[in-house]
N, C-alpha and C positions, 0 to 999 in steps of 0.2 A: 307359876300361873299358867293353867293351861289354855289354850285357842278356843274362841269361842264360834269363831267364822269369820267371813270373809268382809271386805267391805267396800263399795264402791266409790270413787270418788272423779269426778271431772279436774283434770288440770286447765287452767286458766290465767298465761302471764306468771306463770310460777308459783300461783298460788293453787292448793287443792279445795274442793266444794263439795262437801258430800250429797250422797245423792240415795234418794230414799225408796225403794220399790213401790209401783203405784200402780193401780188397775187401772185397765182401757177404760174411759165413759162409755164405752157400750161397745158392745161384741162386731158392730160393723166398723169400729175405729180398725181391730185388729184385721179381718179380712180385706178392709183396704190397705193396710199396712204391707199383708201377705200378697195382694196382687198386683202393688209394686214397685215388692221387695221379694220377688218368690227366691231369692240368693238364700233368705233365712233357714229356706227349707233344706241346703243342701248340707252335707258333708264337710264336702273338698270343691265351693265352686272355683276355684282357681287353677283345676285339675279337668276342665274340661267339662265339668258338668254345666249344665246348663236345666234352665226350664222355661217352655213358651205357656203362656196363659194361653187356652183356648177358649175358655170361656167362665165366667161370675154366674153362680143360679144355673147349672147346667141341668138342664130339665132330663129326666130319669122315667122311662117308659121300659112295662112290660114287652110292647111290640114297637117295630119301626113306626108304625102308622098309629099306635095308640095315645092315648092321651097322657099327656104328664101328669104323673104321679105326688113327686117331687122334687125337689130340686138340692145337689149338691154345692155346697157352697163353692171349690175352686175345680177345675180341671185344666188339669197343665198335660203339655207330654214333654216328655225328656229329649236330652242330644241322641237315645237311641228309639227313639220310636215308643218308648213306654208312657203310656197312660197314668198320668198320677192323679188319683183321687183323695181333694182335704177336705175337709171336715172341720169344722171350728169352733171350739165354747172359749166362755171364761168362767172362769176358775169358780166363779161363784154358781153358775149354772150345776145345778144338783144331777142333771141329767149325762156329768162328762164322767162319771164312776160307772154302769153298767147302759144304761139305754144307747148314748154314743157308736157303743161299739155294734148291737144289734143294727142299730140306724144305718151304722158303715157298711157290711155286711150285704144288708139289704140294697144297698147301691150297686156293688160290687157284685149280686149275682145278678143283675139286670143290667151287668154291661153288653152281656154278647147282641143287645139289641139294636145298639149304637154300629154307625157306619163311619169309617175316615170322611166322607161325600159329606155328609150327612154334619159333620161335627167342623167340615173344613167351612160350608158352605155359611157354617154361624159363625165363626171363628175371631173373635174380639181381635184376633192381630193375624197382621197379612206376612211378617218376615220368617216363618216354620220353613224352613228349608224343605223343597220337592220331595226328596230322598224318604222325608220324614213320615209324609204321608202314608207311602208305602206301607214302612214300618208299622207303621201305630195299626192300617189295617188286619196286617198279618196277629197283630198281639193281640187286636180285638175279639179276634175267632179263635183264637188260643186261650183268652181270658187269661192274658198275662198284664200286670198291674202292678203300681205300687199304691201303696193304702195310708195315707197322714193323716193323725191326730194330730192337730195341734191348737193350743191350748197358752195361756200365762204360768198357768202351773198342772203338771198332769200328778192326778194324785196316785198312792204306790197301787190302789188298784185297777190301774186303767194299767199302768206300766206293765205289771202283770200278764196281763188282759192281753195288752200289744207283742207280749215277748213269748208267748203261748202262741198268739196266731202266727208270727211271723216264724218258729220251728215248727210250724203244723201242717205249712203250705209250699210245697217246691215253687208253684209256677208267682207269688204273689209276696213281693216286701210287703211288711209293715211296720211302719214308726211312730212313733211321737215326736213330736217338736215342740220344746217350750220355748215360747219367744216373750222375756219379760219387759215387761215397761220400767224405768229409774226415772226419776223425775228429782235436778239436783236444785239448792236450797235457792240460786238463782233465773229459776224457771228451764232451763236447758234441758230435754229429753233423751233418755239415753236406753238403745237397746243392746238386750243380749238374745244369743240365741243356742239352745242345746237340743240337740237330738235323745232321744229317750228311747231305748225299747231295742226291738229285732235287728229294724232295720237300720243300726247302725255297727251290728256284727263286723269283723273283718271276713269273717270265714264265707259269709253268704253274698257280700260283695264284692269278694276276689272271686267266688265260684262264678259269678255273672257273665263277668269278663275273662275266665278262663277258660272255656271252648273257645280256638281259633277253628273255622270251618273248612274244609277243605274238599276234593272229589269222594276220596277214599273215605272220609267222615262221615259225607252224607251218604255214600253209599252201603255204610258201615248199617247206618241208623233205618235205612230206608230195607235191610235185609232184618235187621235183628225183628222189627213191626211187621213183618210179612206182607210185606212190598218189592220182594224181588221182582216182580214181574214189570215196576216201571224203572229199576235202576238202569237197564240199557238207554230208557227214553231217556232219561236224566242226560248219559253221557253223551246220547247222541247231539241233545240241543246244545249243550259246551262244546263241543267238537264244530258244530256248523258256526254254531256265536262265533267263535276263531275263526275260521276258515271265513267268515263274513266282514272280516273288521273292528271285532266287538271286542271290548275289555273285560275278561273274568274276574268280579270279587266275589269273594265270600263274605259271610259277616260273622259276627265273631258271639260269642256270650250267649247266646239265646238256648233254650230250650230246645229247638228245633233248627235245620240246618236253612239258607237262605244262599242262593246262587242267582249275581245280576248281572247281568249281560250289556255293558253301557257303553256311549257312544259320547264322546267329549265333556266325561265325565257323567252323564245322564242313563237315567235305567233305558232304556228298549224294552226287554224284559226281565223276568226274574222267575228263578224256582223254589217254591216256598212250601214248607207243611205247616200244619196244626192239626190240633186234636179237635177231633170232629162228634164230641159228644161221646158216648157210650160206644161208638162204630169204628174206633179206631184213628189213626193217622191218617190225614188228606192231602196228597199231594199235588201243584195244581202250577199251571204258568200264571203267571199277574200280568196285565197291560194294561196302562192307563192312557187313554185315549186322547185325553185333552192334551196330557203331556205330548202325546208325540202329533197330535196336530201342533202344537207348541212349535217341538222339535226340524217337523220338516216343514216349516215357514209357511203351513196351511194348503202345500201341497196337495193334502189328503184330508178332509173334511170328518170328522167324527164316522157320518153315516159310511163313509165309503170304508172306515178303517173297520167300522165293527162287520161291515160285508164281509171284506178282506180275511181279516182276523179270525171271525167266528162261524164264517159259512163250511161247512165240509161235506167231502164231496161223499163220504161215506158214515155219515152222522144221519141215524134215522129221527125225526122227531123226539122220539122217547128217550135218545141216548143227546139231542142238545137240551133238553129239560134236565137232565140227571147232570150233564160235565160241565155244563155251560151256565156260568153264573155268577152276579157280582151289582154290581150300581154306577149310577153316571159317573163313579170316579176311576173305580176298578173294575176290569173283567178276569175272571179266572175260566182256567181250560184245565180242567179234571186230565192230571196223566196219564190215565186208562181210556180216555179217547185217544193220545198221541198215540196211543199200542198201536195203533192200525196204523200201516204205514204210508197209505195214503193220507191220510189224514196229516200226517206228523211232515210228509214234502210238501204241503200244502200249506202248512204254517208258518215252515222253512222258505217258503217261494214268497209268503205276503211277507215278511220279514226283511228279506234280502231287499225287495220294492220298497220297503221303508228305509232299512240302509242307504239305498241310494238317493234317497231325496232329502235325507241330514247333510246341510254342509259341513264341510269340513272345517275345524277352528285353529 
């Protein structure tokens, strides 16, 4: 007699209860399930993965200032800075076989509109590690992301669907997630949960985390892009970061290389790219402001850092429009201003004046 399948059962005092799979009362049972239980969505969370809810109904604009559009059901970001976008039906929703996926899609090209500031400042929970921030901004302008369906059952042609887009796209996971409901014969609820689709490849999830980044890397990446012209600015600010006190890390996995300059474990700064639309690679320093009034016990007031920071002595108007750019959370300084080398001691000298008003821990 052959196997018919599989079968669930609750043990209880040494006795088994079988248990019968059963749909959500309604698709908001599941979402709140998922926002807090986002563990369902993962792999391996006992491997380090993690995921912070940023926000339930995360409203979805063409422009910073425009009006909401729509709204996605979850937005988490990950232990590395990645933006994950779900999306939610149930199984009886006719809509989780082809419309879903346009729907997803449609989110996902209207992220570059979103700001870390901007998404930290609504932010349903306040424990996202600092670091995180960072991250998530640099992925935003890179429109790097993960993308979850998930669903009590995804049927084979959304799987499909999801195993198509997640081979079709370098910078962008995509999965599924079935998280089903059992309900056993003495009232007890029991879930499962499987991941479906791209994004649970091994090959595209070791590739992640297989870039370690290093001088030589980034300057490997920063030549083959025809960006020779800022690789010396590059070494020059790791060379002063040392010489100043500062810890060099790299980060690892990413698409793009990422160099932080930190101070009792905390950024100062960092050297970061992304792709900047049709125009190529951008590479740029990152400061956040609040953090390092944070940092130096308010020594240094927002306004007086972005003076410090952003003023140069040989920036004409049209060149701080063009290099000079970012939101109350982040500033970026375009590396083709630090070419000038006054410009670049200038940065190095408001720096060194924040170094010194970090205590030491």
């Amino acid at each position: 007699m052959g196997l018919s399948g599989s079968k669930l059962y609750r043990l209880s005092g040494g006795t088994v209860i079988p248990a019968s799979e059963a749909l959500y009362p309604a698709e908001a049972d599941l979402q709140q399930l998922i926002a807090e239980n986002p563990q369902l969505l993962l792999s391996s969370p006992n491997e380090g993965q993690r995921l912070y809810l940023l926000r339930r109904e995360q409203p979805v604009r063409d422009a910073p200032d425009g009006p909401a559009l729509f709204s996605i059901d979850h937005l988490f970001v990950d232990q590395d800075g990645l933006p994950v976008l779900v999306e939610v039906k149930r199984s009886t929703d006719t809509r989780i076989r082809r419309e879903v996926v346009g729907q997803m899609l449609d989110y996902a090209s209207r992220m570059r509109a979103w700001s870390a500031s901007e998404l930290r400042s609504s932010a349903s929970l306040l424990d996202v590690p600092d670091d995180l921030w960072a991250a998530l901004d640099g992925n935003l302008k890179a429109e790097r992301m993960r993308l979850i369906f998930a669903a009590d059952s995804i049927p084979d042609s959304l799987a499909s669907m999801i195993d198509f887009l997640d081979r079709s796209m370098d910078a962008i996971e995509v999965c599924g997630v079935e998280i089903k409901r059992y309900v056993s014969e003495d009232g007890a609820e029991l879930i499962s949960s499987t991941i479906v689709g791209g994004g649970n490849s091994p090959v595209k999830q070791a590739a992640r985390y297989s870039t370690i980044w290093d001088a030589d890397s980034m300057a490997e990446q920063l030549n083959q892009r025809e960006n020779s012209a800022i690789v010396p600015v590059v070494a020059a600010l790791t060379s002063f970061a040392s010489s100043a006190g500062l810890q060099i890390s790299y980060g690892r996995g990413t698409k793009f290389g990422v160099c932080r300059a930190l101070r009792n474990g905390r950024k100062v700064f960092s050297v970061t790219s992304w792709e900047k639309g049709h125009t190529g690679l951008r590479t740029a320093v990152e400061v956040s402001l609040p953090s390092l009034v944070d940092q130096t016990c308010g020594t240094f007031e927002e306004d007086a850092l972005r003076s410090m920071l952003l003023t140069f002595p040989d920036a004409s108007p049209a060149d701080a429009e063009q290099f000079i750019f970012g939101s109350s959370q982040f500033q970026y300084i375009d590396l083709r201003l630090l070419a000038e080398p006054s410009n670049l001691s200038h940065f190095q000298n408001a720096i060194t004046q924040i170094v010194q008003a970090i205590p030491e821990e």
